[in-house]
GUBARO-11993 format. One record per residue (C-alpha): residue in one letter; chain; z, y, x. Coordinates in steps of 0.5 Angstrom, whole numbers. Layout:
N
+---------+--------+-------+-------+-------+
| residuo | cadena |    up | north |  east |
+---------+--------+-------+-------+-------+
|       A |      A |     Z |     Y |     X |
...
+---------+--------+-------+-------+-------+
This chain:
387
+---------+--------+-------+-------+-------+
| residuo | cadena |    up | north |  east |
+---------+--------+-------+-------+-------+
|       X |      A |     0 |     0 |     0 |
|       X |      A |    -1 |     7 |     2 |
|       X |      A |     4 |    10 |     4 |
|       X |      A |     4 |    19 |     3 |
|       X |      A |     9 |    23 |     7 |
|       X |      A |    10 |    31 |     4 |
|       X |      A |    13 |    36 |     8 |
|       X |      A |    16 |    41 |     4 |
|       X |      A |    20 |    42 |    -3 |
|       X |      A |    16 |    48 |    -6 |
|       X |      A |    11 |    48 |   -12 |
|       X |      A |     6 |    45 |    -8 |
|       X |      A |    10 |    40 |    -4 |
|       X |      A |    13 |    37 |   -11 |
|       X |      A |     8 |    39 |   -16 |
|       X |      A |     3 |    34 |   -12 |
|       X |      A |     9 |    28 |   -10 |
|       X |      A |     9 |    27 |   -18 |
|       X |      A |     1 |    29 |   -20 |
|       X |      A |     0 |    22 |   -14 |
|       X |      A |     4 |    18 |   -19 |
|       X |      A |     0 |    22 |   -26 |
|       X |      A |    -6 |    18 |   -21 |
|       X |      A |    -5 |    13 |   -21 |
|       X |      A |    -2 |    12 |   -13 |
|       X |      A |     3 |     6 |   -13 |
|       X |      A |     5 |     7 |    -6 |
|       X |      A |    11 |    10 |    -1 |
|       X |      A |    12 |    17 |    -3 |
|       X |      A |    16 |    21 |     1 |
|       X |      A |    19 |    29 |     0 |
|       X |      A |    22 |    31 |     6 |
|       X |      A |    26 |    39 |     5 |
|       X |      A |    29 |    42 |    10 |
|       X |      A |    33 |    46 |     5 |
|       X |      A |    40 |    42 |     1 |
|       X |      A |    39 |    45 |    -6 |
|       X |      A |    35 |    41 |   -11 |
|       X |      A |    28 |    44 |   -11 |
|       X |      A |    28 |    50 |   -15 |
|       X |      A |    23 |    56 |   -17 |
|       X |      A |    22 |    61 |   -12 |
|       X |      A |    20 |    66 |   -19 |
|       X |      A |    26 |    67 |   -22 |
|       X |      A |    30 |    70 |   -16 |
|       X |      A |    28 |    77 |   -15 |
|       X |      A |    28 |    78 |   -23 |
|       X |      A |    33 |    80 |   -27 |
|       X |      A |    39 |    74 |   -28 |
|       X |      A |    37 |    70 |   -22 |
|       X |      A |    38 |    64 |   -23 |
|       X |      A |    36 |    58 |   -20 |
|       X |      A |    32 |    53 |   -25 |
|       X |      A |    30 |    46 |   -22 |
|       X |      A |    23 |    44 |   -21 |
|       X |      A |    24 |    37 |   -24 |
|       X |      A |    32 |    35 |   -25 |
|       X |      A |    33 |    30 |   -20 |
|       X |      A |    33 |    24 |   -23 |
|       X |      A |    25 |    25 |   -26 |
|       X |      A |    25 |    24 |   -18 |
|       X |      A |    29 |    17 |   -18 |
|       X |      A |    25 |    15 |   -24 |
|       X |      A |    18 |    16 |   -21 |
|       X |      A |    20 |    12 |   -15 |
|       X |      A |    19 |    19 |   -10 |
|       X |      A |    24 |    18 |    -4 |
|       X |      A |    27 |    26 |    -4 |
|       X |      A |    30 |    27 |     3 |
|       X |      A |    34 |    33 |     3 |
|       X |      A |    37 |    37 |     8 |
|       X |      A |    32 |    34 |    13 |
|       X |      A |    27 |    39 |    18 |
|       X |      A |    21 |    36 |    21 |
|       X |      A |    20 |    37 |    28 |
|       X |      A |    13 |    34 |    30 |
|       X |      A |     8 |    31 |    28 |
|       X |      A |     4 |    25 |    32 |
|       X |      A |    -3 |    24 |    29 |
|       X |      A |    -5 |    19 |    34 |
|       X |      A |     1 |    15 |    31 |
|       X |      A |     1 |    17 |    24 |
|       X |      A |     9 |    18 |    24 |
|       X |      A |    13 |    25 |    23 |
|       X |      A |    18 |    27 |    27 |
|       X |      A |    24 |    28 |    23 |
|       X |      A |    32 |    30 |    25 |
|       X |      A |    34 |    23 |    22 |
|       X |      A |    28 |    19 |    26 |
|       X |      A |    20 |    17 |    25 |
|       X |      A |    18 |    17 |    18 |
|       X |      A |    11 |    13 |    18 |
|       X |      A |     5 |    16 |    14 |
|       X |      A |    -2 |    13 |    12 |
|       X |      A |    -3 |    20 |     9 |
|       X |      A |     1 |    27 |     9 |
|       X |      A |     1 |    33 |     6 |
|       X |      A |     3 |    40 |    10 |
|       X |      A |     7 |    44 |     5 |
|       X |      A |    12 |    48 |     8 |
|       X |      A |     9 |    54 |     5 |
|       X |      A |    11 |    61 |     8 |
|       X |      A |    17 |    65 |    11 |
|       X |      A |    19 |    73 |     9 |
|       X |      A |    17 |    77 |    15 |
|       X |      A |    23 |    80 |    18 |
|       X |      A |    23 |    87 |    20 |
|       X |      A |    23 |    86 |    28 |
|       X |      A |    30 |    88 |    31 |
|       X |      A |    34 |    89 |    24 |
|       X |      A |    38 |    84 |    23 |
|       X |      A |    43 |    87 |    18 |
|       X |      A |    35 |    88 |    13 |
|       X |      A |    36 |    82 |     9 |
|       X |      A |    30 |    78 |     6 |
|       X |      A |    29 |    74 |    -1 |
|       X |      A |    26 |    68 |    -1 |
|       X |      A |    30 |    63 |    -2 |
|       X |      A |    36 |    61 |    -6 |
|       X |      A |    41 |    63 |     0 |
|       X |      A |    38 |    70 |     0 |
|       X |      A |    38 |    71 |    -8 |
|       X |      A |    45 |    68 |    -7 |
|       X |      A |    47 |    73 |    -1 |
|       X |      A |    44 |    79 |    -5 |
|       X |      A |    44 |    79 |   -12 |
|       X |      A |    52 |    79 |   -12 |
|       X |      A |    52 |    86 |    -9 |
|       X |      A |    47 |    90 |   -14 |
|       X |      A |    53 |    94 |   -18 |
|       X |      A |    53 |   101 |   -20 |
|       X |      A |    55 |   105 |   -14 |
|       X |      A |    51 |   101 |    -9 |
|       X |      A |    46 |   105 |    -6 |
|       X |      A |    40 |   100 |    -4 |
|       X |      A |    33 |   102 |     1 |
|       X |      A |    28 |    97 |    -1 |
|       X |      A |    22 |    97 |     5 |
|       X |      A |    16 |    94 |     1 |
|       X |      A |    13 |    96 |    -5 |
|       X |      A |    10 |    89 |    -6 |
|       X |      A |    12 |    85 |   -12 |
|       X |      A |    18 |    82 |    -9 |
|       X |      A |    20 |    89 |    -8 |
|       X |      A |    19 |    92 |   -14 |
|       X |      A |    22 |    86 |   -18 |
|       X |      A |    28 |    86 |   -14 |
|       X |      A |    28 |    94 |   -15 |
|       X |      A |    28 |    94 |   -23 |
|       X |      A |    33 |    88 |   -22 |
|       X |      A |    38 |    93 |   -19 |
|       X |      A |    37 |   100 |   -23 |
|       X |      A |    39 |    94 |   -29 |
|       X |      A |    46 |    92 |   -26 |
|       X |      A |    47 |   100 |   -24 |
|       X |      A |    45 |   100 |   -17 |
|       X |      A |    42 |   106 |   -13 |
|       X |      A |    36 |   105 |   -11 |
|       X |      A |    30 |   107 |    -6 |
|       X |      A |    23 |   104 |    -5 |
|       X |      A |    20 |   106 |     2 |
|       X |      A |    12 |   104 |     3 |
|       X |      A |     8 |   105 |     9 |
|       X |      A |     1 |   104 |     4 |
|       X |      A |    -1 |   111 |     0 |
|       X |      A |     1 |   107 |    -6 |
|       X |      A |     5 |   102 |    -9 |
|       X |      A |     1 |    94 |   -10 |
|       X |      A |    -5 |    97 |    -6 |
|       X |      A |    -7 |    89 |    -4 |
|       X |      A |    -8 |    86 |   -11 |
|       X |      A |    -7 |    90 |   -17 |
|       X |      A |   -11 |    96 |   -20 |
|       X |      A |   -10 |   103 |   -19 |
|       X |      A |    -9 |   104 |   -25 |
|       X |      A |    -4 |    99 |   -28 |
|       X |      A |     0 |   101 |   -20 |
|       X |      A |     1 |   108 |   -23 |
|       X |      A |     4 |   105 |   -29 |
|       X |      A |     8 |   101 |   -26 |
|       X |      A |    11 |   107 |   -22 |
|       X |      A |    11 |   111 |   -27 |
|       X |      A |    16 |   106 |   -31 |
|       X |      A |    20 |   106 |   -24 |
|       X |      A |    22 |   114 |   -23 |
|       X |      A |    24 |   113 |   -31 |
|       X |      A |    29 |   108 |   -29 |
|       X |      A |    31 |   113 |   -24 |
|       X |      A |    28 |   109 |   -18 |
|       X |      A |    26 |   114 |   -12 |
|       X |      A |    20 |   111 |    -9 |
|       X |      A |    17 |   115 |    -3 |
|       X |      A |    10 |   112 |     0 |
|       X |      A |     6 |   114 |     6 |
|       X |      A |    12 |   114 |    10 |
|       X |      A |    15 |   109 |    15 |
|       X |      A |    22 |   108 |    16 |
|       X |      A |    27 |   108 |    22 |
|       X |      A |    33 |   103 |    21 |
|       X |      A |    39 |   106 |    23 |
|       X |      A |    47 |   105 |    22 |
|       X |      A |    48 |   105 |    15 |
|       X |      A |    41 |   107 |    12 |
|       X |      A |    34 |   109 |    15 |
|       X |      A |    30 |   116 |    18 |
|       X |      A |    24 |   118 |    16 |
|       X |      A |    19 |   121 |    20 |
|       X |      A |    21 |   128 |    18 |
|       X |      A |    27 |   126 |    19 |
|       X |      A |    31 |   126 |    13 |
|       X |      A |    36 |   121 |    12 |
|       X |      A |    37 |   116 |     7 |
|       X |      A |    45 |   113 |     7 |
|       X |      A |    43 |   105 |     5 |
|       X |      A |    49 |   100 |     3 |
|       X |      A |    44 |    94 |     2 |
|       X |      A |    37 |    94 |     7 |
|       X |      A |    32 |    90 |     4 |
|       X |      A |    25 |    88 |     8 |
|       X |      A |    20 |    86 |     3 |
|       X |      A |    14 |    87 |     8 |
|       X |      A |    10 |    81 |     6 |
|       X |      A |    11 |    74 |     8 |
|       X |      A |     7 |    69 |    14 |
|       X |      A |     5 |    62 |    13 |
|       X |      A |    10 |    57 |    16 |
|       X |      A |     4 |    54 |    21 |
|       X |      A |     9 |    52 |    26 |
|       X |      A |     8 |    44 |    25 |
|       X |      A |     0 |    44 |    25 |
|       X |      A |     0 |    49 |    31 |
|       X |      A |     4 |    44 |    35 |
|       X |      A |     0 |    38 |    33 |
|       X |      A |    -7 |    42 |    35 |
|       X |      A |    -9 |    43 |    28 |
|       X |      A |   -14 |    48 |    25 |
|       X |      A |    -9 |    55 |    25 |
|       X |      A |   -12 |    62 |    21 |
|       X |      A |    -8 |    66 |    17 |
|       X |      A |    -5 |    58 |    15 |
|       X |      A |    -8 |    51 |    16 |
|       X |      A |   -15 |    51 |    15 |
|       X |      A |   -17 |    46 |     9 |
|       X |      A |   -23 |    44 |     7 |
|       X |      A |   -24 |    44 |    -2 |
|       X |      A |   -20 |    37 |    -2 |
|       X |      A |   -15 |    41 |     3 |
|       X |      A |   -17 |    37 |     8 |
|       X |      A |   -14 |    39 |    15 |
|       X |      A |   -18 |    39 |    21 |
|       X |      A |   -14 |    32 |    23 |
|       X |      A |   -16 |    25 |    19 |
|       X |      A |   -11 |    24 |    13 |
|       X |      A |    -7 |    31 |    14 |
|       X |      A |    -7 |    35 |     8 |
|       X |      A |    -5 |    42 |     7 |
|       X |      A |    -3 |    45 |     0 |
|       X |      A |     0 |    51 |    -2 |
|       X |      A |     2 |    59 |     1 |
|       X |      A |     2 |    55 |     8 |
|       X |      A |    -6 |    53 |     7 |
|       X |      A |   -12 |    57 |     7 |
|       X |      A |   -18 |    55 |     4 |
|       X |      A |   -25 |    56 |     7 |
|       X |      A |   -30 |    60 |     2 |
|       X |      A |   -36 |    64 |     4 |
|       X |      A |   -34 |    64 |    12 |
|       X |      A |   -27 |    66 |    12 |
|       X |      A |   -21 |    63 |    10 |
|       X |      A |   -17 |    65 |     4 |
|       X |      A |   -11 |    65 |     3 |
|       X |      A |    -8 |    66 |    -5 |
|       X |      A |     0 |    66 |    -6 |
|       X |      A |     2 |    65 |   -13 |
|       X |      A |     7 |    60 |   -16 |
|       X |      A |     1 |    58 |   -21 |
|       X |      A |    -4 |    56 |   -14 |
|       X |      A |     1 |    53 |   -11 |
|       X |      A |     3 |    49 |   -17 |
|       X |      A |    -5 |    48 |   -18 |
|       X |      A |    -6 |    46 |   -11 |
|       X |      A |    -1 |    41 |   -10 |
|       X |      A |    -5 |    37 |   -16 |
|       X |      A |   -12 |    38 |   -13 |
|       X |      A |    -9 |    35 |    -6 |
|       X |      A |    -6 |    30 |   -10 |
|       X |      A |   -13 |    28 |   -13 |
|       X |      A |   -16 |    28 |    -5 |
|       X |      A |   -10 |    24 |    -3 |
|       X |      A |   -11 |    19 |    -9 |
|       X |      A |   -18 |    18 |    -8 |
|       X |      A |   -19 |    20 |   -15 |
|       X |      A |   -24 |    25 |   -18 |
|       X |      A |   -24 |    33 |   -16 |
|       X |      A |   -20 |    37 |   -21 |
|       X |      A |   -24 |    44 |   -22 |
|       X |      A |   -22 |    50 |   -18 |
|       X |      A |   -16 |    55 |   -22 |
|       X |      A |   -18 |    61 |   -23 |
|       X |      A |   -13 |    66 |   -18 |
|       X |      A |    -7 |    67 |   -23 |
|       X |      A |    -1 |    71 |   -22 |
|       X |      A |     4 |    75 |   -26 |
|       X |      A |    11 |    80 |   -25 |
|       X |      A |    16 |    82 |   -29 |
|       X |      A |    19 |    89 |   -28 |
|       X |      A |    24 |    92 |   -34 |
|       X |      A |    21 |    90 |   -41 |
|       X |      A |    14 |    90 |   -38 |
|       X |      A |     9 |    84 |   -36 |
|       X |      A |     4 |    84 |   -31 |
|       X |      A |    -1 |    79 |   -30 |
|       X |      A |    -8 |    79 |   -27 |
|       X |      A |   -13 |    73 |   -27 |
|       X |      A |   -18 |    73 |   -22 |
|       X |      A |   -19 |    77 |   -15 |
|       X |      A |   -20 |    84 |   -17 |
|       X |      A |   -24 |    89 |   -13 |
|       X |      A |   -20 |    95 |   -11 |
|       X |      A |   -26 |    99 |   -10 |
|       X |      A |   -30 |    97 |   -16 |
|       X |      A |   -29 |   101 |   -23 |
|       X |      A |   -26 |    97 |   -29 |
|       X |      A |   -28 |    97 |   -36 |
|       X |      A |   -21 |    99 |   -40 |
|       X |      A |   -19 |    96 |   -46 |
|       X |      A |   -13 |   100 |   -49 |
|       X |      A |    -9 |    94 |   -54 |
|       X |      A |    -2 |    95 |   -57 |
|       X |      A |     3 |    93 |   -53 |
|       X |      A |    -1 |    96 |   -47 |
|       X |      A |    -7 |    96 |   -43 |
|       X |      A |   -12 |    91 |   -39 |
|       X |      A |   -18 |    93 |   -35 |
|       X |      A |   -24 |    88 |   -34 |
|       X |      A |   -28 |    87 |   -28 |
|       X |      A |   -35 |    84 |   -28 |
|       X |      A |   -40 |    82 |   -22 |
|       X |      A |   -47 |    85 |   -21 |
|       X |      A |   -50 |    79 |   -25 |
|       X |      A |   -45 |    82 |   -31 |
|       X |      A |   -41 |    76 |   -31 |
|       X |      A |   -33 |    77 |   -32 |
|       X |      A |   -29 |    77 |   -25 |
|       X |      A |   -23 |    79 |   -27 |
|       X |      A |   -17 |    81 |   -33 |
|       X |      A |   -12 |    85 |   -30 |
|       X |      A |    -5 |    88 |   -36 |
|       X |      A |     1 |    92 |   -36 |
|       X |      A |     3 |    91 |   -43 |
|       X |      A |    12 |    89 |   -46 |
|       X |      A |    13 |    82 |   -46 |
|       X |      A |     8 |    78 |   -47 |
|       X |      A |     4 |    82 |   -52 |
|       X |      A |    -2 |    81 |   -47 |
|       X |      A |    -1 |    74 |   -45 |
|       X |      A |    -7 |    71 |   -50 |
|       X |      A |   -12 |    77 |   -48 |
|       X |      A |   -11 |    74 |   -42 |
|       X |      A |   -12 |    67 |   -42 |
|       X |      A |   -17 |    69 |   -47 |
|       X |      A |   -21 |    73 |   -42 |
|       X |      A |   -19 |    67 |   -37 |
|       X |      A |   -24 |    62 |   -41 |
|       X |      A |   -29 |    67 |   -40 |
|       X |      A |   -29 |    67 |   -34 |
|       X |      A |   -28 |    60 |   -33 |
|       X |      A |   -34 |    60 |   -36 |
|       X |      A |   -39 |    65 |   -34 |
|       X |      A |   -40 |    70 |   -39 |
|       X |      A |   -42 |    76 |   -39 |
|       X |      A |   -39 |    81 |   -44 |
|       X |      A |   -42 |    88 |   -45 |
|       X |      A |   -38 |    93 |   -43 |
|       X |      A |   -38 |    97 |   -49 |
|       X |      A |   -35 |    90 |   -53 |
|       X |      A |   -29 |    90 |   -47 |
|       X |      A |   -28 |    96 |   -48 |
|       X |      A |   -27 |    96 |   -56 |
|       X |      A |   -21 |    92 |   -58 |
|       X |      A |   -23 |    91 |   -65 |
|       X |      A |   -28 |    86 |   -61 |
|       X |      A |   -25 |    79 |   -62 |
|       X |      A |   -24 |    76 |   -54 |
|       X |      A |   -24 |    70 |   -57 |
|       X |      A |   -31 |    71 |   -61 |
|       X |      A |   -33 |    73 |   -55 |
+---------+--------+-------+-------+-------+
């Protein structure tokens, strides 16, 4: 029987030890975490509450007959013999899965700035946020600004500093990032972009030298895929472990999946991280390692809550490209479409979950090819679902 190891306890790393099963694969599975917890959804930490939800409960584990080693670092992997080198000795594989995902940057010779990423980090962090406390968030990006929304919510002063002209310059559109601002100076959030910090003892300087006292330093600066194993073991390494469409790496048998992996496309690597691509990536390395049919590609997907408000985007949105807009109650979507007219990318801001089925409607279109008049986009009293 062919025996799979996977090196990682993310959405990916579990997603796929269970979709094996789903497939049909009666061999050894083993889930090696260097982390002690039960594997948990990375998601909920930066949001309001916090608390951590398992992925699977643990005894979902025992009866698919998935081994789950926990507290268990990999240290090497030997290609040549197939084993993976464990703290607690050699583990042999027919097949394995790199899922080690990505680790927080740190903000280099600032030890007192913490980090979210992990249940220890929201378990150090989330305790302090209480009114008073005065909170310097370096980042504006998703984790940033939902940890921002989660602290102004439990009373905390806060500050969020961007080097970037703008607040989620990467990923979301202009316009729904100027919402979003716009929503946060209202909750009393100060944000300053343009600007660089200088940590100093007790808050930070900025370039025109004011002085911002900090209780709490934050560095939500971005993450970096953990390659570290597969540079070691001499595998193909850009901006994460180089995977094929099956996520295959460059080593026979080696897999790759999740926010550690990026994807040959059109002569570059790309690299998408998301709860949803890891979960989907997960699966569709399972399917490769199982041998059974290709699942179709995911449409790029992901979401953050802020406040009472949801934003979503589907696709890959281009920052400089115009989009179509579509004002609908509860908030707004804005459509992007190729030279060919096809619909590329749905991007809302909207309260809740007023825009979810927009979304997903608009996602079919998508995954479909369609190729919508700008004019019926544009009119809410045109159905997306006659579309």
């Amino acid at each position: 029987m062919t025996s799979v190891a996977i090196i990682g306890a993310g959405e990916a790393g579990v997603r796929a030890a269970f979709a094996l099963r789903e497939m049909g694969h009666d061999g050894p599975v083993t889930l090696v975490s260097e982390e002690e917890s039960l594997p948990y959804e990375r998601p909920p930490l930066s949001k309001a509450g916090g608390a951590t939800r398992p992925i699977m409960p643990r005894e979902a584990y025992e009866a698919q007959g998935i081994s789950l080693r926990l507290g268990l670092a990999a240290t090497g992997i030997d290609l040549a013999g197939r084993r993976l080198e464990t703290g607690d000795g050699m583990l042999p594989y027919d097949r394995l899965l790199i899922a080690t995902g990505a680790e927080a940057r740190r903000l280099p010779g600032c030890p007192q700035a913490l980090v979210l990423r992990r249940d220890s980090d929201a378990a150090r962090i989330l305790p302090l946020l209480e009114p008073g406390l005065r909170l310097v968030i370096l980042g504006a990006g998703l984790i940033g600004l939902e940890l921002a929304a989660t602290a102004r919510a439990k009373g905390a002063e806060v500050t969020v500093i961007e080097a970037a002209p703008r607040i989620l310059g990467r990923a979301v559109l202009p316009e729904l990032a100027e919402r979003l601002a716009g929503r946060h100076a209202a909750e009393g959030v100060r944000l300053i972009t343009s600007a660089t910090a200088e940590p100093l003892a007790g808050g930070v300087r900025l370039p025109d030298g004011e002085v911002i006292a900090a209780d709490l330093l934050v560095a939500g600066i971005g993450s970096e895929p953990r390659t570290d194993l597969a540079e070691a073991a001499g595998l193909a390494v850009e901006n994460g472990i180089l995977v094929d469409a099956g996520f295959r790496t460059s080593a026979e048998g080696v897999f790759a999946a999740g926010d550690c992996c990026a994807i040959r496309q059109g002569g570059r690597s790309l690299r998408l991280e998301s709860w949803r691509m890891a979960r989907d990536q997960g699966e569709r390395a399972a399917a490769a390692i199982a041998g059974a049919a290709p699942l179709a590609d995911p449409l790029p997907y992901f979401w953050s809550d802020q406040y009472d408000l949801c934003l979503q985007v589907a696709g890959l949105p281009d920052m400089a490209a115009p989009a179509i807009r579509r004002e609908v109650p509860g908030g707004l979507l804005l459509f992007q479409t190729g030279a060919d007219g096809r619909l590329v990318s749905v991007s809302g801001l909207g309260s809740g979950t007023a825009l979810s089925k927009d979304i997903k409607l608009a996602e079919r279109l998508i995954a479909r090819g369609a190729t919508p008049s700008a004019e019926a986009l544009a009119d809410p009293a045109q159905s997306l679902k006659r579309l």
